[in-house]
ROSE-4610 file (N, C-alpha, C; in Angstrom, 1 decimal, always signed):
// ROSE-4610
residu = [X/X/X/X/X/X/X/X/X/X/X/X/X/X/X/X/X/X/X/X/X/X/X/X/X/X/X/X/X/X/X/X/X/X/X/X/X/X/X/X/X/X/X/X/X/X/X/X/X/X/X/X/X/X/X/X/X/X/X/X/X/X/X/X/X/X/X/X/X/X/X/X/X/X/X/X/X/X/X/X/X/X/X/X/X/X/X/X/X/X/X/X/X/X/X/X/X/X/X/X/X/X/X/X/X/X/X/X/X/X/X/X/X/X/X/X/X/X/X/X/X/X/X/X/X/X/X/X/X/X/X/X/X/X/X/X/X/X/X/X/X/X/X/X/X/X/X/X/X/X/X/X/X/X/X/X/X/X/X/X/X/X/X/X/X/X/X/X/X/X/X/X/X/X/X/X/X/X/X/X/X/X/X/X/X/X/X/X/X/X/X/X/X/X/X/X/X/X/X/X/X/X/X/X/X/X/X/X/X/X/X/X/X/X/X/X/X/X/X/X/X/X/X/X/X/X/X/X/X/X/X/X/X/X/X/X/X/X/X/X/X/X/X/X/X/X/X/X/X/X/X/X/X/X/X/X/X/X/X/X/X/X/X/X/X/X/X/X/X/X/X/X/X/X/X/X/X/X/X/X/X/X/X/X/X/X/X/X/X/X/X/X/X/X/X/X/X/X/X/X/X/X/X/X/X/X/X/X/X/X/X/X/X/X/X/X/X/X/X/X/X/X/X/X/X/X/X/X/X/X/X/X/X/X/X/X/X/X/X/X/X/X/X/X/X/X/X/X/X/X/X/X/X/X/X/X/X/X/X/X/X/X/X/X/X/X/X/X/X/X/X/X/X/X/X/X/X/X/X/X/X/X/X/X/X/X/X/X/X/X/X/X/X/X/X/X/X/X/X/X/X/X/X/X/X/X/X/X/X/X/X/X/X/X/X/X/X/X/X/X/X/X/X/X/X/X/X/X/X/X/X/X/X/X/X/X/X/X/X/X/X/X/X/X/X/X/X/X/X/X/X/X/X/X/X/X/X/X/X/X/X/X/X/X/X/X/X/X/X/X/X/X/X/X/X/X/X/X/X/X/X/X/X/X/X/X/X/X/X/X/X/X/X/X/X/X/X/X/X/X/X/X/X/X/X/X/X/X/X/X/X/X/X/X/X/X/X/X/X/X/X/X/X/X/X/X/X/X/X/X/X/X/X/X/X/X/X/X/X/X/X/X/X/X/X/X/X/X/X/X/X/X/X/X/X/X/X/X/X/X/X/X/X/X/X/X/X/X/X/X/X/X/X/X/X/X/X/X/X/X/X/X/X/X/X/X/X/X]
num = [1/1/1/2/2/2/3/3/3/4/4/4/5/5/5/6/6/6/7/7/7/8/8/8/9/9/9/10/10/10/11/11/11/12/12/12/13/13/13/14/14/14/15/15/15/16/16/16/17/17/17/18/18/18/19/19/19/20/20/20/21/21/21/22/22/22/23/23/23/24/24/24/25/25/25/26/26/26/27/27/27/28/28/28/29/29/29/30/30/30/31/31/31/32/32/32/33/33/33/34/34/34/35/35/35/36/36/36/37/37/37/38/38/38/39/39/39/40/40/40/41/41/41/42/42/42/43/43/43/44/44/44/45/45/45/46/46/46/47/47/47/48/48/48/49/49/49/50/50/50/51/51/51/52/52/52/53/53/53/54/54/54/55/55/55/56/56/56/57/57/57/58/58/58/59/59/59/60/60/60/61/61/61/62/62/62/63/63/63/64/64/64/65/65/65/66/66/66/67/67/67/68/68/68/69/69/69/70/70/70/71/71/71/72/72/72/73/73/73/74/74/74/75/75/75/76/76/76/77/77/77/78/78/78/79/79/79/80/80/80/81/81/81/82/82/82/83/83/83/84/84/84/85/85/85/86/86/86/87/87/87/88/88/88/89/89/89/90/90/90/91/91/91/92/92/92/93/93/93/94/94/94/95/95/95/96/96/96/97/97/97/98/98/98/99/99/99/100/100/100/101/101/101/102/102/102/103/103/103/104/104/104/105/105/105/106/106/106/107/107/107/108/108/108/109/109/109/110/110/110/111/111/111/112/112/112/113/113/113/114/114/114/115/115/115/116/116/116/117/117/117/118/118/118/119/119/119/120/120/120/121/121/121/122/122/122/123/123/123/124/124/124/125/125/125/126/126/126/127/127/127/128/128/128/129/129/129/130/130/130/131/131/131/132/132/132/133/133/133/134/134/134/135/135/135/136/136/136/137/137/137/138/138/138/139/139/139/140/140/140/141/141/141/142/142/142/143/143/143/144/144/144/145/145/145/146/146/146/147/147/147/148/148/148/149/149/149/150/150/150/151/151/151/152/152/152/153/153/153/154/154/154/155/155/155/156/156/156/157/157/157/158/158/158/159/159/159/160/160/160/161/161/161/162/162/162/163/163/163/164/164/164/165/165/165/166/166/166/167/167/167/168/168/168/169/169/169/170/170/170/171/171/171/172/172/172/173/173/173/174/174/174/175/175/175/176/176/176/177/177/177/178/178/178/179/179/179/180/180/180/181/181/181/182/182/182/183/183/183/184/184/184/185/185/185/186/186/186/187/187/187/188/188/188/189/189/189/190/190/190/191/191/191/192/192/192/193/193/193/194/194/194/195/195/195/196/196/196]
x = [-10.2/-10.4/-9.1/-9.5/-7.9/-8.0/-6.8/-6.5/-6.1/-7.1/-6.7/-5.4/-4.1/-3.1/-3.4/-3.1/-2.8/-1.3/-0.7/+0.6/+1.6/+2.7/+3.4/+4.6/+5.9/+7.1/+8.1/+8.8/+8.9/+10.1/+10.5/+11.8/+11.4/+10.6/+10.4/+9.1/+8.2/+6.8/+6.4/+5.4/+4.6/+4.7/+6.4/+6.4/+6.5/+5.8/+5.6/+5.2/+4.0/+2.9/+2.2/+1.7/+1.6/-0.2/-1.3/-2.0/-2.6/-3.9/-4.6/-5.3/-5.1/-6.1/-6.9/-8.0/-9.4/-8.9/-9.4/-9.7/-10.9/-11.6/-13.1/-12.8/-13.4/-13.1/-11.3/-10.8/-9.2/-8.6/-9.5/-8.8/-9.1/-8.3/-8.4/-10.1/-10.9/-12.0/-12.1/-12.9/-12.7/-13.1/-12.8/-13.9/-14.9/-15.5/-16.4/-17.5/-18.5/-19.0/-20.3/-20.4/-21.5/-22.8/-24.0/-25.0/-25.6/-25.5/-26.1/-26.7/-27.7/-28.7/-28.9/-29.2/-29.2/-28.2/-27.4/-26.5/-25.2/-24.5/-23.3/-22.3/-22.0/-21.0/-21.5/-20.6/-20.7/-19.4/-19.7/-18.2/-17.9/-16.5/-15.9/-14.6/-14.2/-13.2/-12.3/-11.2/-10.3/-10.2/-10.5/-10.3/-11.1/-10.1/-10.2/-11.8/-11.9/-13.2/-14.8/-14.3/-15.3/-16.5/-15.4/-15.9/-16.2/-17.9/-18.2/-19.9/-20.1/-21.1/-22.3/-22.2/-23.4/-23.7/-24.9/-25.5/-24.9/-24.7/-24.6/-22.8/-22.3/-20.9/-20.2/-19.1/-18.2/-18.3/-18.0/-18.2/-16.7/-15.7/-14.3/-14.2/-13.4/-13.0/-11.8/-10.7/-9.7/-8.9/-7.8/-7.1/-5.0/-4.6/-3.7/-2.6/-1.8/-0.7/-0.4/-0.4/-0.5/+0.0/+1.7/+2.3/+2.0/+2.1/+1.7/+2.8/+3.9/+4.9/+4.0/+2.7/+2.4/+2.8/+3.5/+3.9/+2.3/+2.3/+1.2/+2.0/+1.3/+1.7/+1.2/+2.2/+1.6/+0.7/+0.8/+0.1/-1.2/-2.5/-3.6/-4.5/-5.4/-5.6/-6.7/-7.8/-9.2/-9.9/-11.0/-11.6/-12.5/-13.1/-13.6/-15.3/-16.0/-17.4/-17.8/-17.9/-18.7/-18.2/-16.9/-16.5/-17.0/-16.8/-17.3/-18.4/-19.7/-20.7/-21.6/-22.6/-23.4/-22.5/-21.7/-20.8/-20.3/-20.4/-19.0/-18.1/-17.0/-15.6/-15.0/-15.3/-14.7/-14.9/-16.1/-16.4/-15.9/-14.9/-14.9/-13.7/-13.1/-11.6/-10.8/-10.7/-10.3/-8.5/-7.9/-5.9/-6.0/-4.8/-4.4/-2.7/-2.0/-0.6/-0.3/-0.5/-0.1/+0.2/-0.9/-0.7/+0.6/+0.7/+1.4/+2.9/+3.0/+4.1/+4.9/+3.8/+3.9/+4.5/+4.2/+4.4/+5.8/+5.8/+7.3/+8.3/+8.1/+9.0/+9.5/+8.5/+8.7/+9.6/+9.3/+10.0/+11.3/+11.6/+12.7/+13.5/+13.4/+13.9/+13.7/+13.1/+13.4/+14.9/+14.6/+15.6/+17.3/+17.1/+18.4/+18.9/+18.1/+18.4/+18.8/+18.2/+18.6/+20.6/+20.6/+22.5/+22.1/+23.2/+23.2/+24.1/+23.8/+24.8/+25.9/+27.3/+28.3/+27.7/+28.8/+28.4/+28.4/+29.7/+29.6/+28.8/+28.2/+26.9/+25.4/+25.5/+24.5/+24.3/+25.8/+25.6/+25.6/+26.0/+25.7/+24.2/+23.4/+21.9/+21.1/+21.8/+21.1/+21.5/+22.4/+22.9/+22.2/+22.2/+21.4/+19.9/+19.5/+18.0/+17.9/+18.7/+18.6/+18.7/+20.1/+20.0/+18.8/+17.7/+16.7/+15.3/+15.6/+14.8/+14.7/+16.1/+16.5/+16.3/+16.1/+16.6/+14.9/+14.1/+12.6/+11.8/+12.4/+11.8/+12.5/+13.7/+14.5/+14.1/+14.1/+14.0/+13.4/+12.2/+11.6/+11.9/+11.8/+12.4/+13.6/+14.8/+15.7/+15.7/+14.7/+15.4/+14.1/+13.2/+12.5/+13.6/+14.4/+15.3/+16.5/+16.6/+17.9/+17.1/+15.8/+15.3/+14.9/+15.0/+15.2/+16.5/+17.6/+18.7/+18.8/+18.9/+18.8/+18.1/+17.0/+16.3/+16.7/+17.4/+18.4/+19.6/+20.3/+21.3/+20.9/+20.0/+19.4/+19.2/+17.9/+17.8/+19.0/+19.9/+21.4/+22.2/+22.3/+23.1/+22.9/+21.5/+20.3/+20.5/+20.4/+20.5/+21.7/+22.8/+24.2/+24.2/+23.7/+24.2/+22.8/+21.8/+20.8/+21.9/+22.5/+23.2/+24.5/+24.9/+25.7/+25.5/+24.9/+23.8/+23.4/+23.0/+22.4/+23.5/+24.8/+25.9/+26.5/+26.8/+27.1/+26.2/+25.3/+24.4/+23.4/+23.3/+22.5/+20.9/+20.3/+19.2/+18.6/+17.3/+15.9/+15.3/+15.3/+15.7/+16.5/+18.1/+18.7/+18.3/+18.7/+18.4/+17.1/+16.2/+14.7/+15.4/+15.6/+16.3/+17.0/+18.4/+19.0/+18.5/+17.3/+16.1/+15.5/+15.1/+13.9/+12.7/+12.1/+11.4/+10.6/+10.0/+9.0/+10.2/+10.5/+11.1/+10.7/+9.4/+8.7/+9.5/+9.7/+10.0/+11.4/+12.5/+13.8/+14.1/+12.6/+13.4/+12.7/+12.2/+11.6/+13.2/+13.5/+14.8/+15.8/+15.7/+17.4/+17.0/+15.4/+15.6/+15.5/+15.1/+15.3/+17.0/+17.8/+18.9/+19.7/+18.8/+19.5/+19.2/+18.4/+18.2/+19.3/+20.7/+20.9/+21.5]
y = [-1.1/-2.2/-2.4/-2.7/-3.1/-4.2/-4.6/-6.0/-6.5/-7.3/-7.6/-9.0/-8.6/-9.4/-10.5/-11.8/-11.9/-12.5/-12.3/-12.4/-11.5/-11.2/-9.5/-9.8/-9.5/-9.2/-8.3/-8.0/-6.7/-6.7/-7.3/-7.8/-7.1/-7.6/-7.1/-6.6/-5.9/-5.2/-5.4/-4.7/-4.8/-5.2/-5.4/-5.4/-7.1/-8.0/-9.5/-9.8/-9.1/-9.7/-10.5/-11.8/-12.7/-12.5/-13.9/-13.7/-15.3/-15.7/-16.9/-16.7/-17.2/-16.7/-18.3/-17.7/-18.6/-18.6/-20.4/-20.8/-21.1/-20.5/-21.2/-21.2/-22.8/-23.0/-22.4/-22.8/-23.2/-21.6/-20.8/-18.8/-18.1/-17.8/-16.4/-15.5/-15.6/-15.0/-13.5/-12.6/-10.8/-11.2/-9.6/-9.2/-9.8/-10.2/-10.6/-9.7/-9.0/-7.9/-8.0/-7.1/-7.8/-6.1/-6.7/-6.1/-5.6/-4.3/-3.9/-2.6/-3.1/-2.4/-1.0/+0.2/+0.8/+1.8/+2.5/+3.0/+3.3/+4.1/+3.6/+3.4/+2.6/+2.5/+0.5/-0.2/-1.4/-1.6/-2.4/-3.0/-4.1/-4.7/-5.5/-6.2/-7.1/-7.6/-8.9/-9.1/-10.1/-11.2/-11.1/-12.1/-13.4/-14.3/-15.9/-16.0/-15.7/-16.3/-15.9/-14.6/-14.1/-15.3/-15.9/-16.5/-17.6/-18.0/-18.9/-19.3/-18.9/-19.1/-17.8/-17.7/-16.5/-15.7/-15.7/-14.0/-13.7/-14.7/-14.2/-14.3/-14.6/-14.4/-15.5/-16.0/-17.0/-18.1/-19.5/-20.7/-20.7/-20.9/-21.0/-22.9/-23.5/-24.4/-25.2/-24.4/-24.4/-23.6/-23.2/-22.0/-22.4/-21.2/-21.4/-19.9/-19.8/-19.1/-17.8/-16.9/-15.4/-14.7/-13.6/-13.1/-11.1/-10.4/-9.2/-8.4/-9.5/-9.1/-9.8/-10.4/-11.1/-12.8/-13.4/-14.6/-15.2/-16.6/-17.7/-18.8/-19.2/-20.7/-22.1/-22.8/-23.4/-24.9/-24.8/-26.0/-25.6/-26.0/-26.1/-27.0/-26.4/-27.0/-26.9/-28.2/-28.4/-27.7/-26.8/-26.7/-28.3/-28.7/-30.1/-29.4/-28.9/-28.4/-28.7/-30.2/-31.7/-31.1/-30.6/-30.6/-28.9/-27.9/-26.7/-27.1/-27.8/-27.8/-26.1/-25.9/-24.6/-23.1/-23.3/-22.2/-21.4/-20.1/-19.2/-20.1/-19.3/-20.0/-19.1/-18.6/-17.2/-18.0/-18.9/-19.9/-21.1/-21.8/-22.9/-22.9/-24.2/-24.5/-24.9/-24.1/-24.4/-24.1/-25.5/-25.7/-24.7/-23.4/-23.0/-23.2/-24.1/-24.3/-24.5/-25.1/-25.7/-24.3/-23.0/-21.7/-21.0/-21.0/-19.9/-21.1/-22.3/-23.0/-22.3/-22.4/-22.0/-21.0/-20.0/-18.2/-18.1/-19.0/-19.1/-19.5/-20.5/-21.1/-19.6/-19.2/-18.2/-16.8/-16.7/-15.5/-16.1/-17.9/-18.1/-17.7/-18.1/-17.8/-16.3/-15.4/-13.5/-13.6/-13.8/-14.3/-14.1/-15.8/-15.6/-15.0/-14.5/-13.4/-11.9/-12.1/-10.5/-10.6/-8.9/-8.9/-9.3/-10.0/-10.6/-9.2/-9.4/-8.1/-8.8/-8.0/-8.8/-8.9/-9.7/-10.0/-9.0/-7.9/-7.4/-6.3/-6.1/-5.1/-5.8/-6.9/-8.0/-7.9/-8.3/-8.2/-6.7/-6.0/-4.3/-4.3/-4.6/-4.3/-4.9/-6.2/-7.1/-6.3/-5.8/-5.0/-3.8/-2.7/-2.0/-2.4/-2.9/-3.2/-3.4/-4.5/-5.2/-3.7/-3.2/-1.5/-1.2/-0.5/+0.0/-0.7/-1.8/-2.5/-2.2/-2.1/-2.3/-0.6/+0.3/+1.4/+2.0/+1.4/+1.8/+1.5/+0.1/+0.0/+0.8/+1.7/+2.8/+3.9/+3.7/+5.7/+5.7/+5.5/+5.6/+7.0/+7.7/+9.2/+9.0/+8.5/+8.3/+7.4/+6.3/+5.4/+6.1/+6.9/+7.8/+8.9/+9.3/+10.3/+9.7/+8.1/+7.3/+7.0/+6.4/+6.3/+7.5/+8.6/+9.5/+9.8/+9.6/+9.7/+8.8/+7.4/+6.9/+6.8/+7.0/+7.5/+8.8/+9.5/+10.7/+9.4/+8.8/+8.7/+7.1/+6.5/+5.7/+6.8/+7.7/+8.3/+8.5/+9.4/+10.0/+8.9/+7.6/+6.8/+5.8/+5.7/+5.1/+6.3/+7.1/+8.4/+8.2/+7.9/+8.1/+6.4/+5.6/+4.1/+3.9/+4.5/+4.4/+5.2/+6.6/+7.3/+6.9/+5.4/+5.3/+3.9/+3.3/+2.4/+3.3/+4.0/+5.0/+5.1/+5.6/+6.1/+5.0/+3.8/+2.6/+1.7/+2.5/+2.0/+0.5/+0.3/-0.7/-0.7/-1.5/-1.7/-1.7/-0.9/-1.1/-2.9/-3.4/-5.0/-5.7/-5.2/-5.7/-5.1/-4.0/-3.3/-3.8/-4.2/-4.9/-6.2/-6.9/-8.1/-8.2/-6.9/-7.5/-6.8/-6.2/-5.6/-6.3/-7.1/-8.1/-7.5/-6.7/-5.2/-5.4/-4.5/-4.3/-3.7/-4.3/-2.7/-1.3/-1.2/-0.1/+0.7/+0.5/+0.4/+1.0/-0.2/+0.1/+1.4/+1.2/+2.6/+3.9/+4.0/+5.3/+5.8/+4.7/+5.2/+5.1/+5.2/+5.2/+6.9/+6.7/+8.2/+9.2/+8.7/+10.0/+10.3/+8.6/+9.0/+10.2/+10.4/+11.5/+12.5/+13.3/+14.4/+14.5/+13.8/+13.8/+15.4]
z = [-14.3/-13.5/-12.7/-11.3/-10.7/-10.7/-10.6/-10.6/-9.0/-8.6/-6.9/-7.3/-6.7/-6.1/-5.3/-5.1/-3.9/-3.2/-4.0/-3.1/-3.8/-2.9/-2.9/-2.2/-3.2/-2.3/-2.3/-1.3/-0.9/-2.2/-2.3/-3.0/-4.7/-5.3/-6.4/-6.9/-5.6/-5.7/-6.4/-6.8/-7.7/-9.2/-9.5/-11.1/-11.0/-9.7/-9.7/-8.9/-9.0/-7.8/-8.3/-7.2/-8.6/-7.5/-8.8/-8.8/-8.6/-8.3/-8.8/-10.1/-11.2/-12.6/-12.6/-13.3/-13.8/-15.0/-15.2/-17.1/-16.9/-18.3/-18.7/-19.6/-20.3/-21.6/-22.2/-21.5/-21.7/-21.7/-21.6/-21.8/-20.6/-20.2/-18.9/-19.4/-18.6/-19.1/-19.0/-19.5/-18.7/-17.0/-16.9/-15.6/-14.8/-13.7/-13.3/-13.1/-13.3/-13.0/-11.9/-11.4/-10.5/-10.3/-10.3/-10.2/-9.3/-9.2/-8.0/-8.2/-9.1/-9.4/-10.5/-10.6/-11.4/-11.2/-12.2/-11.8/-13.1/-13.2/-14.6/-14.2/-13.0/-11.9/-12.1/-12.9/-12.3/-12.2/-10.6/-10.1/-11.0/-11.1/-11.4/-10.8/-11.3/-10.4/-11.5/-10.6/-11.9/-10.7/-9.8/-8.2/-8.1/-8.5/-8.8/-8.2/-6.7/-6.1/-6.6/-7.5/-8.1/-9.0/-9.8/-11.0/-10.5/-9.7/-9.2/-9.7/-10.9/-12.0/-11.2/-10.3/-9.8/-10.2/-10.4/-11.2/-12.5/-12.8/-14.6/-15.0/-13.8/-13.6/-14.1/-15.3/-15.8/-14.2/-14.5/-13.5/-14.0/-12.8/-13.3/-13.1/-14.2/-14.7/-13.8/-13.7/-13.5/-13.5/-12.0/-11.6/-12.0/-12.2/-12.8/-11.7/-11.7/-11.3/-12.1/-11.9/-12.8/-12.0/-13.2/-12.5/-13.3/-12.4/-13.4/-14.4/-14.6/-15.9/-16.8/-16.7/-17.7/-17.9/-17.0/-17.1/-16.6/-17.1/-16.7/-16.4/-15.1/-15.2/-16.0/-16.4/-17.5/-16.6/-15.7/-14.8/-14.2/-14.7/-14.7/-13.5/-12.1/-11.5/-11.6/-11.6/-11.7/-10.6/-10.8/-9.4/-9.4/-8.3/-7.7/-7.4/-8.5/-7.7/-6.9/-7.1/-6.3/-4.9/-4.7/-3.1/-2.8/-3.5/-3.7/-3.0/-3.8/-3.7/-4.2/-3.5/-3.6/-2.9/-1.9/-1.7/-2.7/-2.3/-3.4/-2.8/-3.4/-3.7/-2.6/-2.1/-1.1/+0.2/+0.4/+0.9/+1.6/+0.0/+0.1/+0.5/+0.6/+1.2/-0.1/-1.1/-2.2/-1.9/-2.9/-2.5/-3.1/-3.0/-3.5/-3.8/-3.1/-2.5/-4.7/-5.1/-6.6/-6.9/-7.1/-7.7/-7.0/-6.2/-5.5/-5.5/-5.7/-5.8/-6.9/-8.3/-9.6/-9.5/-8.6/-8.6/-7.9/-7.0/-6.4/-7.5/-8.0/-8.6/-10.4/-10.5/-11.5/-10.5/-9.5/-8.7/-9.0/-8.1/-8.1/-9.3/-10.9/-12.5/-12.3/-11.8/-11.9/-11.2/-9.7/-8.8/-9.5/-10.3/-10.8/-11.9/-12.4/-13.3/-13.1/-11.6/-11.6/-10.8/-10.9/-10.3/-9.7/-9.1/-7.7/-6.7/-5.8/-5.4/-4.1/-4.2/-3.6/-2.2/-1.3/-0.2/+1.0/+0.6/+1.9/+1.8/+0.5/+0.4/+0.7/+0.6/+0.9/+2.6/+3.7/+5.0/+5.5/+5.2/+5.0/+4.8/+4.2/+4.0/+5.3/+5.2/+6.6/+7.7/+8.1/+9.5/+9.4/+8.5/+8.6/+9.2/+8.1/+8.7/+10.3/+10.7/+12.1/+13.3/+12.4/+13.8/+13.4/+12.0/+12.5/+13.0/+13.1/+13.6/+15.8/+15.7/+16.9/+17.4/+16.5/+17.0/+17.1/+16.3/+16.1/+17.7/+18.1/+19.6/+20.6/+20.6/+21.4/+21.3/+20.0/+19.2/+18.4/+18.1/+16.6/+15.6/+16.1/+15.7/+14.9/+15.6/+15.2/+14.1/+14.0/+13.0/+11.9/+12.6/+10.7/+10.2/+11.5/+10.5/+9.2/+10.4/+9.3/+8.3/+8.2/+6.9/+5.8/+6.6/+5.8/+4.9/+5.8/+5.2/+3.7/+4.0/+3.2/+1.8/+2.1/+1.5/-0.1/+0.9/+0.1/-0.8/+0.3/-0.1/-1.9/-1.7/-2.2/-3.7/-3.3/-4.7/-5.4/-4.8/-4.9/-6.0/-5.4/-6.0/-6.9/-6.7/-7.8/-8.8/-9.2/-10.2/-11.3/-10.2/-10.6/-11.0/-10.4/-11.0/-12.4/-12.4/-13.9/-14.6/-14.2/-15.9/-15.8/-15.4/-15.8/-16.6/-16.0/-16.9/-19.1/-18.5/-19.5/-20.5/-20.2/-20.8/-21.3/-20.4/-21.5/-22.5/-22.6/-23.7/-23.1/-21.9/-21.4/-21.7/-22.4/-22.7/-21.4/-21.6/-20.6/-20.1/-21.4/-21.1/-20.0/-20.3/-20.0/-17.9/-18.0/-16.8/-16.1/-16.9/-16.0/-15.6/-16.4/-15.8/-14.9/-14.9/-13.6/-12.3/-12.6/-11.5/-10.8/-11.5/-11.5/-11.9/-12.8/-13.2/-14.3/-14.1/-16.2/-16.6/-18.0/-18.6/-18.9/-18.2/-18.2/-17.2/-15.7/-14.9/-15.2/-16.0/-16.2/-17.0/-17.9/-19.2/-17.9/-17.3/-16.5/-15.8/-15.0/-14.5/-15.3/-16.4/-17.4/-18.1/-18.2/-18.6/-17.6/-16.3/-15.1/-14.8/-14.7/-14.7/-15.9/-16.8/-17.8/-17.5/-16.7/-16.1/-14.9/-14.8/-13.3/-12.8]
């Protein structure tokens, strides 16, 4: 089953993309599955607008903030049927601002957990970007070959900063944290970095 996202930042991908989650009856329910006839292929889906009581499908209660490290938000927003009415929910003009407030505010706590990184590597990142921004409407060639570079020089020193991570004995934990990361994520690169 995939899990459809709907919000994504570049900053910490996919290891906190966060989500809108359904309560029925106070628990994240499964899958929504849907019928389409005979076949050993039924679709499914985890996508808040699904669960709109149709076709056999969970009536969602109340939507909540879901991040894919597993975090929930602990603030519970009623859906309003009465204003729903007969529409799916794909339909309706349902708030979502409370969920995605939720999901902000949990990025923000990743945020400051993770390194912070000094400043003149901080304006160093921002300048780069801005020349290849600047250089993609001149040269686009030019600025795929600098992302290529990069790209080298990034693996290169990502390698060398995981084994050395690795060599002082830094936990996969600790390393996701100051990622902002799964530790799934952190222990992949602590053990690639030992191949270096």
């Amino acid at each position: 089953m995939l899990v459809e996202w709907d919000w994504w930042m570049v900053e910490f991908g996919d290891a906190h993309a966060g989500a809108v989650g359904v309560l029925v009856g106070g628990d994240e329910p499964g899958p929504a599955y849907f019928d389409v006839g005979s076949g050993s292929d039924v679709p499914s889906t985890t996508h808040w607008s699904a669960y709109d009581g149709r076709a056999g499908r969970p009536r969602a209660e109340a939507l909540r903030a879901g991040c894919a490290c597993g975090w929930r938000g602990a603030a519970e927003y009623a859906l309003d049927w009465a204003t729903v009415g007969d529409r799916p929910l794909y339909e309706a003009d349902v708030d979502l601002t409370g969920p995605l407030a939720d999901w902000n505010a949990h990025l923000s706590l990743v945020r400051d957990k993770a390194a912070p990184l000094p400043e003149p590597l901080a304006a160093l990142l921002v300048e780069i970007t801005e020349q290849l921004t600047t250089t993609i409407a001149v040269e686009p060639l030019a600025a795929l070959r600098a992302v290529g570079m990069l790209e080298r020089i990034a693996a290169r020193v990502g390698r060398e900063a995981a084994g050395a991570l690795a060599d002082d004995g830094v936990s996969a934990e600790a390393v996701a944290a100051g990622l902002g990361t799964t530790r799934s994520k952190a222990l992949v690169l602590l053990l690639t970095a030992q191949g270096r």
